[in-house]
MARGULUM-38904 format. One record per residue (C-alpha): residue in one letter; x negated, y negated, z. Coordinates in steps of 0.5 Angstrom, whole numbers. Each point is the difference from the previous one (the first is absolute). Layout:
a, X, Y, Z $
...
REM end
This chain:
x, -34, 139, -39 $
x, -5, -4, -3 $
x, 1, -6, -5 $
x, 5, 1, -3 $
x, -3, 0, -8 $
x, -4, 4, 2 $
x, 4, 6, 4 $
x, -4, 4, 4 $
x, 4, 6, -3 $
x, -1, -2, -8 $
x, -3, 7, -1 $
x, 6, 4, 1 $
x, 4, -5, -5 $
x, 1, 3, -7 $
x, -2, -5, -6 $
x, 5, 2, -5 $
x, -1, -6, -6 $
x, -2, -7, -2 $
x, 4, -6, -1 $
x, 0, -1, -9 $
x, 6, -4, -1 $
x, 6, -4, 4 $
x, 3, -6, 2 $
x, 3, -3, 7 $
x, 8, -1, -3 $
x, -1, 7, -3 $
x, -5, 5, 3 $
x, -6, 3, 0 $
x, -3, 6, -5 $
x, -5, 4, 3 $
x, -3, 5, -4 $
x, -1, 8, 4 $
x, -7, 1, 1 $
x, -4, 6, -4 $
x, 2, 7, 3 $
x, 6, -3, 3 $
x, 7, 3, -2 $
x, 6, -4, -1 $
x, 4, 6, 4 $
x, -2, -2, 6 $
x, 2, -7, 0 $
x, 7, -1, 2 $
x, 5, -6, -1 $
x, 0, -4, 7 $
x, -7, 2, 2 $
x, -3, -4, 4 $
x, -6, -3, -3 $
x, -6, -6, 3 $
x, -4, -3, -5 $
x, -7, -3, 2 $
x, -1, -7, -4 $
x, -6, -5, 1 $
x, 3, -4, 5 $
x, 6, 4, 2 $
x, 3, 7, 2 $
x, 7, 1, -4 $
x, 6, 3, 2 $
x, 4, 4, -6 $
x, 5, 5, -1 $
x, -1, 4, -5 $
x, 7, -1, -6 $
x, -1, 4, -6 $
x, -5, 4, -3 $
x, -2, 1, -8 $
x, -5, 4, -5 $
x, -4, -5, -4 $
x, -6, 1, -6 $
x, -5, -5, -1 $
x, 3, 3, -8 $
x, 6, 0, -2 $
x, -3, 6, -6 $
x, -2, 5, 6 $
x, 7, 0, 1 $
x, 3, 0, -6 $
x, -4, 7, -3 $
x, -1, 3, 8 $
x, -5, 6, 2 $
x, 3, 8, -2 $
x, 2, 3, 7 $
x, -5, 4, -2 $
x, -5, -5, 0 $
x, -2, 0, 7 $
x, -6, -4, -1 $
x, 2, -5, -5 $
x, 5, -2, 6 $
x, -5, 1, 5 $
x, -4, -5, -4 $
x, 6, -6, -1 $
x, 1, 0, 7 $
x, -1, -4, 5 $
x, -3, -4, -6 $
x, 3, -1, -6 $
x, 7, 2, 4 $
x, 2, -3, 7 $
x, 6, -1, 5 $
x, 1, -6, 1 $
x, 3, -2, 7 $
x, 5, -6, 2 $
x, 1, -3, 6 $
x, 1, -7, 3 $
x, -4, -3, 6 $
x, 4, -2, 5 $
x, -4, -4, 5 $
x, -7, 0, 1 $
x, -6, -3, 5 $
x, -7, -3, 0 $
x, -6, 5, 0 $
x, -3, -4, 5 $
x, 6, 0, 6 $
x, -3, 4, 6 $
x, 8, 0, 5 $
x, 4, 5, 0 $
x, 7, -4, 1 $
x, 5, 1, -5 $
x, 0, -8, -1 $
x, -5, 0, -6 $
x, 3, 3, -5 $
x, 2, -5, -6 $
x, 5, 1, -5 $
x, -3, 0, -7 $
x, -2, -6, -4 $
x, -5, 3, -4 $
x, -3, 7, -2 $
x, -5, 3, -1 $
x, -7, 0, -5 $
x, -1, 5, -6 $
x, -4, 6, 2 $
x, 3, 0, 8 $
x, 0, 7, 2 $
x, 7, 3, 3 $
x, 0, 5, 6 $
x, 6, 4, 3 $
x, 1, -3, 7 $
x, -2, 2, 5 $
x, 3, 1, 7 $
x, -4, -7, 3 $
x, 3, -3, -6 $
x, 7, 2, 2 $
x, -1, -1, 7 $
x, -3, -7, -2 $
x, 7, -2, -5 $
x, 6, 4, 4 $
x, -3, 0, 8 $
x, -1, 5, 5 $
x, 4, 3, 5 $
x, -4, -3, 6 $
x, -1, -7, -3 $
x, 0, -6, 5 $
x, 2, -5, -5 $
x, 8, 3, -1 $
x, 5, 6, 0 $
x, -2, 6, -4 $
x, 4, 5, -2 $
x, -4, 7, -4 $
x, 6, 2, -6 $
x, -4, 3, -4 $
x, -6, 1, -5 $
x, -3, -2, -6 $
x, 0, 5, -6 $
x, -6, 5, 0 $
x, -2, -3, 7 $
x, 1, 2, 7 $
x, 0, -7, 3 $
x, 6, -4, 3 $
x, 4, -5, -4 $
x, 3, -6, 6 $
x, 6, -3, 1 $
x, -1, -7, 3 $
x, 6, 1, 5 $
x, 0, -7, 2 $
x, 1, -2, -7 $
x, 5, 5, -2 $
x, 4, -3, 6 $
x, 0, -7, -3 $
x, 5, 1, -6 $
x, 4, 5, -2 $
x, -1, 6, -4 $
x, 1, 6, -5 $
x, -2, 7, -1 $
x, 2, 3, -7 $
x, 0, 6, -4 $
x, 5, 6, -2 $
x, 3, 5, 2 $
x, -4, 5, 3 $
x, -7, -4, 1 $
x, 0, 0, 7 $
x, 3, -8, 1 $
x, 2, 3, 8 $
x, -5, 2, 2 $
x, -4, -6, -3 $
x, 5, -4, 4 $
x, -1, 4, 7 $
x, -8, -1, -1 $
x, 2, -7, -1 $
x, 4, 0, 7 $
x, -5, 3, 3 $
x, -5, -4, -1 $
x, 4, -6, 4 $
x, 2, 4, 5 $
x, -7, 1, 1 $
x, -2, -7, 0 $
x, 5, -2, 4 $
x, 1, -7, -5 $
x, 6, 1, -1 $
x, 7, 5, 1 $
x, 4, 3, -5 $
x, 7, 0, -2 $
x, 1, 7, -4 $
x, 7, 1, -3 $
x, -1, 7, -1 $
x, 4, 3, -6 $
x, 0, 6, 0 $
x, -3, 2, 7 $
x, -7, 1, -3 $
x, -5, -4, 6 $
x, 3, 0, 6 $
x, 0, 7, 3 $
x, -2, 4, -6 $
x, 0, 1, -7 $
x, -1, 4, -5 $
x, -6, 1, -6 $
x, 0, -2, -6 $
x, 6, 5, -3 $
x, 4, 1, 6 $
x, -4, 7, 3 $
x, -3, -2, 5 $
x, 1, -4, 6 $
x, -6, -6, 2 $
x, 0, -4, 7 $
x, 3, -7, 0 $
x, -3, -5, 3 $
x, 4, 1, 7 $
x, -4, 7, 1 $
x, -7, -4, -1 $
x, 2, -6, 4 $
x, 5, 2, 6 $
x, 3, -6, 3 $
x, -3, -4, -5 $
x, 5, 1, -5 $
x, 7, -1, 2 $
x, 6, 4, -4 $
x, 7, -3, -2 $
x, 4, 5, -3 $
x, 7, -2, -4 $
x, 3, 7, 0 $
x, -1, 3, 7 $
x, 4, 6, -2 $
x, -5, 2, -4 $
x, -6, -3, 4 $
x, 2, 7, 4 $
x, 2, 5, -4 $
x, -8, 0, -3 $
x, -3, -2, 6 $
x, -2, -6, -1 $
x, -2, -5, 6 $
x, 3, -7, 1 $
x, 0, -5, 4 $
x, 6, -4, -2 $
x, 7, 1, -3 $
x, 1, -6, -6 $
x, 7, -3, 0 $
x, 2, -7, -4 $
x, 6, -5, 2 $
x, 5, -1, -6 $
x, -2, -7, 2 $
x, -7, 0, -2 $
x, 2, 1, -7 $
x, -1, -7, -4 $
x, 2, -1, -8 $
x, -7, 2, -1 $
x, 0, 6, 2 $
x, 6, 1, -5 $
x, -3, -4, -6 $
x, -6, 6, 0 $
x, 5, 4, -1 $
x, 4, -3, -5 $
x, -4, 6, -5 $
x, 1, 6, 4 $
x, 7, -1, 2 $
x, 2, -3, -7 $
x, 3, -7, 3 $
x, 2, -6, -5 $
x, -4, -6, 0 $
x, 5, -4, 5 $
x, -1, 5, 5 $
x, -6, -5, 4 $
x, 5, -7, -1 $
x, 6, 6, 3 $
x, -4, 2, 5 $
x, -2, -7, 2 $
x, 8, -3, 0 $
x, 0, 7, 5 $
x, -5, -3, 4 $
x, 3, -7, 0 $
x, 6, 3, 3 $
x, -2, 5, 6 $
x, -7, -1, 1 $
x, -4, 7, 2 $
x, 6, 3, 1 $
x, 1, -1, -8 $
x, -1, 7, -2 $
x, 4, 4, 6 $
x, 7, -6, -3 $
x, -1, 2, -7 $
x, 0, 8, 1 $
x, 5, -1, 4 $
x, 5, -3, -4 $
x, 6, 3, -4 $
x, 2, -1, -6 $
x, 5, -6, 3 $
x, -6, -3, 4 $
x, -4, 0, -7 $
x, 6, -3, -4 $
x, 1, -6, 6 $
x, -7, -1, 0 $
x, -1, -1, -8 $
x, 6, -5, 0 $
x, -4, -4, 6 $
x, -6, 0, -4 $
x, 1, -1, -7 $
x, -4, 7, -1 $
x, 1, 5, -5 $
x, 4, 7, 3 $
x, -4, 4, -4 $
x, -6, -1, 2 $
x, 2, -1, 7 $
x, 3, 7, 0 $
x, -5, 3, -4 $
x, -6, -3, 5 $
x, 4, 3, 5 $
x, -1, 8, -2 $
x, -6, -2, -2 $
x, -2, -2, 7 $
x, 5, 6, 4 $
x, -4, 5, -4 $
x, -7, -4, 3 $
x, 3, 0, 6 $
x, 2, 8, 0 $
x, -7, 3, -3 $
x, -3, -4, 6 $
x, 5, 1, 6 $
x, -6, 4, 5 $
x, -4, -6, 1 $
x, 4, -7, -3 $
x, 5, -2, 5 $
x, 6, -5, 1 $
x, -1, 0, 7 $
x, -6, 0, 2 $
x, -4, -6, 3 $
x, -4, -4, -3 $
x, -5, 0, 6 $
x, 0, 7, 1 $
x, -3, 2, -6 $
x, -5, 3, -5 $
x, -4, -7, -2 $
x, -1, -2, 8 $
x, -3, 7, 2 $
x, -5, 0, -7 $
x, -2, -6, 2 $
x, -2, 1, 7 $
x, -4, 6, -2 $
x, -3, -5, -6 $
x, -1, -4, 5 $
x, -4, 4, 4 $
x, -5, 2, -4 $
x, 4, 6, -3 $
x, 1, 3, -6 $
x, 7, 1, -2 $
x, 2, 7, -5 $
x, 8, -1, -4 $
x, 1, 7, -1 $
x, 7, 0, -5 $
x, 1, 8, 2 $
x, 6, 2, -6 $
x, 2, -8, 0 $
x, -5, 0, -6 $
x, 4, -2, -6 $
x, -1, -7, -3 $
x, 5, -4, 3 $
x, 0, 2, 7 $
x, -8, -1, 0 $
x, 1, -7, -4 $
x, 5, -2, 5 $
x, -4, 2, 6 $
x, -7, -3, -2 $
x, 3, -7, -3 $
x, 4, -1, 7 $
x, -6, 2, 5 $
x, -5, -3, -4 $
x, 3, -7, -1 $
x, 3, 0, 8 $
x, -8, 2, 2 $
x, -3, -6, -5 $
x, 5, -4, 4 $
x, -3, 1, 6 $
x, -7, -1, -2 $
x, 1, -6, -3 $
x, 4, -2, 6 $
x, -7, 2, 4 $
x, -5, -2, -4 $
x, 4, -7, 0 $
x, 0, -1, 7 $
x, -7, 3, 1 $
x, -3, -5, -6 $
x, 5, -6, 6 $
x, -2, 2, 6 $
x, -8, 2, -2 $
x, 1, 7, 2 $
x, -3, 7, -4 $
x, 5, 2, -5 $
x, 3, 7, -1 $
x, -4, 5, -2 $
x, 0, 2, -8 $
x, 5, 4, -2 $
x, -1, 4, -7 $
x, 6, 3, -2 $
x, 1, 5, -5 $
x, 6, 2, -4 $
x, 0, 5, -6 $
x, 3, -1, -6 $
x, -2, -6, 0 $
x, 3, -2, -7 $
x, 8, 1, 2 $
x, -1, -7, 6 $
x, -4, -3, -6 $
x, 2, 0, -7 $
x, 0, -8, -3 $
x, 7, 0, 1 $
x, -1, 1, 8 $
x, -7, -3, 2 $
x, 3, -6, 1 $
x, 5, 1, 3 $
x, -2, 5, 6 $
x, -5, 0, 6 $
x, -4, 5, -4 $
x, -3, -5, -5 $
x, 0, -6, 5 $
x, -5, 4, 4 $
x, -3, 2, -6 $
x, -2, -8, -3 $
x, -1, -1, 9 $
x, -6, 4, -1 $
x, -1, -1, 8 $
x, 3, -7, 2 $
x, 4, 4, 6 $
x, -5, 6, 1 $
x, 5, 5, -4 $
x, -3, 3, -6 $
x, 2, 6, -4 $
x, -2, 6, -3 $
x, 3, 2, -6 $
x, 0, 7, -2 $
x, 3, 2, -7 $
x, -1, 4, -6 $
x, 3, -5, -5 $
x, -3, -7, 1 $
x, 3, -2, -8 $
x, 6, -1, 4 $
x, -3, -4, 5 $
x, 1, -8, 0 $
x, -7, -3, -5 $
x, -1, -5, 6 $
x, 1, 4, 5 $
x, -6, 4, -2 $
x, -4, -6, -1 $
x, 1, -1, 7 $
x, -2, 7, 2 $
x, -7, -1, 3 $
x, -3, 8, -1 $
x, 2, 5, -4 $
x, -1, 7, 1 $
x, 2, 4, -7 $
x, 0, 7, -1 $
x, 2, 3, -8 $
x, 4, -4, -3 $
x, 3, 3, -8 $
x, 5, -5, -1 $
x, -3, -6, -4 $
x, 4, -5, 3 $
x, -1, 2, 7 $
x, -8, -1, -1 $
x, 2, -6, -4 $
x, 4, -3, 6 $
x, -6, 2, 6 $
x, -5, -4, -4 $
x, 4, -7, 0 $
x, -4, -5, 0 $
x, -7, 4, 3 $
x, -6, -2, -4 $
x, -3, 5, -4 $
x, 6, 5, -2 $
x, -2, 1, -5 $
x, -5, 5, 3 $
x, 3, 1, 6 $
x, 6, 4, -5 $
x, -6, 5, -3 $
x, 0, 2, 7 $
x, 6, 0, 3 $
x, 2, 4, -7 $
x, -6, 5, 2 $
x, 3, 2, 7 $
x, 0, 7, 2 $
x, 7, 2, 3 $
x, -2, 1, 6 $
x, -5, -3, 6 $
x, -2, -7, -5 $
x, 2, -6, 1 $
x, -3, -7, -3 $
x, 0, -5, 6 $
x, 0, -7, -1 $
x, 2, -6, 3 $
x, -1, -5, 6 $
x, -2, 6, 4 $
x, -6, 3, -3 $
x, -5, -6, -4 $
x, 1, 4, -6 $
x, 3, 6, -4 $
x, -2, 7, 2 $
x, 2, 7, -2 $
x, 0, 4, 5 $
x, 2, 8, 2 $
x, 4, -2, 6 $
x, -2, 3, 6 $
x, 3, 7, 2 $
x, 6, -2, 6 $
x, -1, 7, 4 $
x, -2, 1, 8 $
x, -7, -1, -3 $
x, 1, -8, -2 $
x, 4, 0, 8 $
x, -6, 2, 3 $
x, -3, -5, -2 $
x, 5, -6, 1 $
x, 0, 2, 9 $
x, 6, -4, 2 $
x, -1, -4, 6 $
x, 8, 4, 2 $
x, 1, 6, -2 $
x, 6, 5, 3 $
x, -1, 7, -1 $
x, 4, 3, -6 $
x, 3, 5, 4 $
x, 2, -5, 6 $
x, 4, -4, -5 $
x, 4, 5, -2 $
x, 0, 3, 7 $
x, 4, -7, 2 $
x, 4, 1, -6 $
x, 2, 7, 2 $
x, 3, -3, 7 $
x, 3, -6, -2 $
x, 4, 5, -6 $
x, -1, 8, 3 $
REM end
């Protein structure tokens, strides 16, 4: 590639008009070259303008028809009168494009490092011409695969173009992040893409609470009609499976590498607090709990089940607290207790347990897949993720601490990713559970999260601001568009385009992770995108299985 204002490849950009009118607050119009037809311009096209000193970066937000006199549109042409509206268009009727730069470079710049590309601080001259992008520009805003300045991770392609749009790994590890959008438009296999791209970097390890049993083995389509290889097919050993329904894990085959159980002592006020929704409790269930723990420590829960109705009695005298409530938190808590008896236990011990054994293979430089098998209902999954998330930030802390101390490496990334997201942080949650102190963190103790959801209105307003890159696919909601742009400059443009999505295979991606908004149609996850991913260890899908079948005949 020669000098970058005057690319050896500028023959094969298409010009598409010139700049007539704008300004840096409110965009730019750019006014469509004669021949040139508004219907093959898109709303989140990625666009390039060639000012005098500067090449501009742009995304195209609105498009509109226009008239240098507004009596041509008054009295119109005849639909018959093909050549009266031959004559009037193009020039004296026109389509006028909107679009907003996003960043720009000098002319005269000869590297091909990423680092000089500026934010704006000013436009453009009248007449500048405008081009669709080129795949050098997409290369030279978004990196390649194979760049030498960082992790690149190919997730898809602008529209009408065949060119890869990159995620900088390296920043999508540094805080945490979210990926959006309704139902049915393809948020689990973006966010199976994304786990993908870290595998294969190797910057980070992942932490997948899986829900609905939707990455780890397999999953299915879109629809539910056919099935699609999860991430331990593609990535053998790489990819280690926690199952909390082992029965389940059986009966469909699904391959394991260890059986998920909890002590009662493990639980915390907390983890009662973020469900005081779901189980319907009063406000004074958490100062219940706390006078509960005062009194038996960790053995609290197994005490409080325990007791009868004379125990109860005994209790609220010595303790000046209301009978009710006491009673009433206790079959609360039994019927908790009752709908997760196959993996929480009252006498098991606390060294001999999940949150050791996911943190060795954290560790390790594993990834870990929960699957939750038929324990899928909110409070049995809100109950789980809450417990071994705080436990596991506990101990990175702990390790991040000791190694800031002792001037050793620090534990490798851990991006933890939780769906439905929006039950763990509602504004009245956020402060309060660990879910939102990772999030406002970004990554003090190298633990981040990926928020998947379909519903962000209902997510925390700081929380979201503190989301470094959000990938969003269709949403219709108005407060859920509203609520993704919190506090991202430009909006006003992004909402035209976020509104613009098709159902499925698009998404806008913007955010810490990629230097600006994109539309991309995300990359196409079948067996042609992992042959392109080579993974250093991979086991066979038929030797998996085959150790399945000998540990489970």
């Amino acid at each position: 590639m020669g000098d970058f204002g005057q690319p050896n490849n500028e023959i094969e950009a298409e010009e598409v008009g010139v700049i007539v009118r704008g300004s840096l607050s409110e965009g730019l119009d750019i006014r469509l070259a004669e021949g040139k037809s508004i219907e093959d311009l898109r709303v989140g096209k990625f666009m390039v303008i060639r000012g005098d000193r500067n090449r501009y970066f742009a995304m195209l937000n609105d498009v509109q028809l226009s008239a240098s006199h507004s009596g041509f549109l008054v009295t119109p042409p005849r639909k018959e009168d093909t050549l009266t509206q031959t004559v009037l268009r193009g020039i004296n009727t026109f389509g006028i494009v909107k679009m907003r730069p996003m960043l720009m470079i000098p002319n005269t710049v000869t590297s091909e490092s990423q680092d000089e590309l500026l934010p704006i601080k000013t436009i453009p001259s009248h007449f500048s011409p405008v081009f669709e992008a080129t795949s050098d520009d997409v290369a030279r805003v978004f990196g390649r695969e194979d760049s030498p300045h960082g992790s690149f991770f190919h997730v898809g392609e602008p529209l009408d173009m065949d060119t890869p749009v990159c995620l900088n790994l390296d920043r999508w590890v540094e805080r945490s992040n979210a990926i959006f959008g309704k139902s049915g438009t393809g948020k689990t296999f973006l966010t199976r893409l994304c786990h993908c791209g870290v595998i294969k970097a190797n910057n980070a390890v992942n932490l997948i609470f899986d829900m609905h049993s939707e990455y780890g083995w397999e999953g299915t389509q879109e629809g539910g009609s056919r099935k699609t290889k999860g991430l331990k097919q593609h990535f053998g050993s790489r990819v280690k499976i926690f199952t909390l329904d082992e029965a389940h894990a059986r009966r469909t085959r699904r391959p394991h590498d260890y059986v998920v159980q909890i002590p009662y002592s493990q639980i915390t006020a907390e983890d009662i607090l973020l469900l005081q929704k779901e189980l319907n409790l009063p406000a004074t269930t958490v100062e219940t709990c706390y006078s509960l723990i005062s009194e038996w420590k960790e053995n609290w829960l197994e005490k409080f089940l325990e007791m009868d109705n004379d125990d109860l009695k005994e209790y609220v005298e010595n303790h000046n607290v209301h009978h009710g409530a006491m009673s009433a938190l206790q079959r609360r808590l039994q019927r908790l207790a009752k709908d997760c008896e196959t993996f929480l236990l009252p006498n098991l011990s606390k060294q001999d347990n999940a949150v050791n054994t996911i943190l060795r293979e954290l560790q390790s430089g594993y990834h870990v897949v929960l699957e939750f098998g038929q324990f899928d209902r909110p409070i049995q999954y809100m109950l789980v993720v809450n417990i071994l998330t705080r436990l596991i930030h506990e101990k990175y802390r702990e390790m991040t601490e000791v190694a800031l101390g002792s001037d050793s490496p620090p534990p490798k990334p851990l991006v933890i990713t939780i769906e439905e997201a929006h039950k763990f942080l509602t504004p009245q949650l956020a402060e309060q559970t660990i879910f939102g102190t990772i999030a406002r963190e970004m990554r003090k103790y190298n633990v981040t999260l990926l928020i998947v959801d379909q519903r962000p209105s209902q997510i925390d307003d700081e929380i979201l601001s503190q989301v470094g890159t959000k990938i969003c696919c269709l949403l219709d909601d108005e407060k859920d568009i509203n609520a993704v742009l919190t506090g991202v400059h430009g909006a006003s443009s992004l909402r035209n385009v976020l509104g613009s999505l098709e159902t499925r295979q698009q998404a806008l991606i913007f955010g810490h992770a990629v230097p600006m908004p994109v539309v991309v149609k995300t990359r196409t996850y079948d067996e042609e995108f992992f042959r392109t991913l080579l993974p250093a260890d991979r086991r066979s899908e038929d030797k998996i299985v085959q150790d399945f079948d000998d540990d489970y005949p």
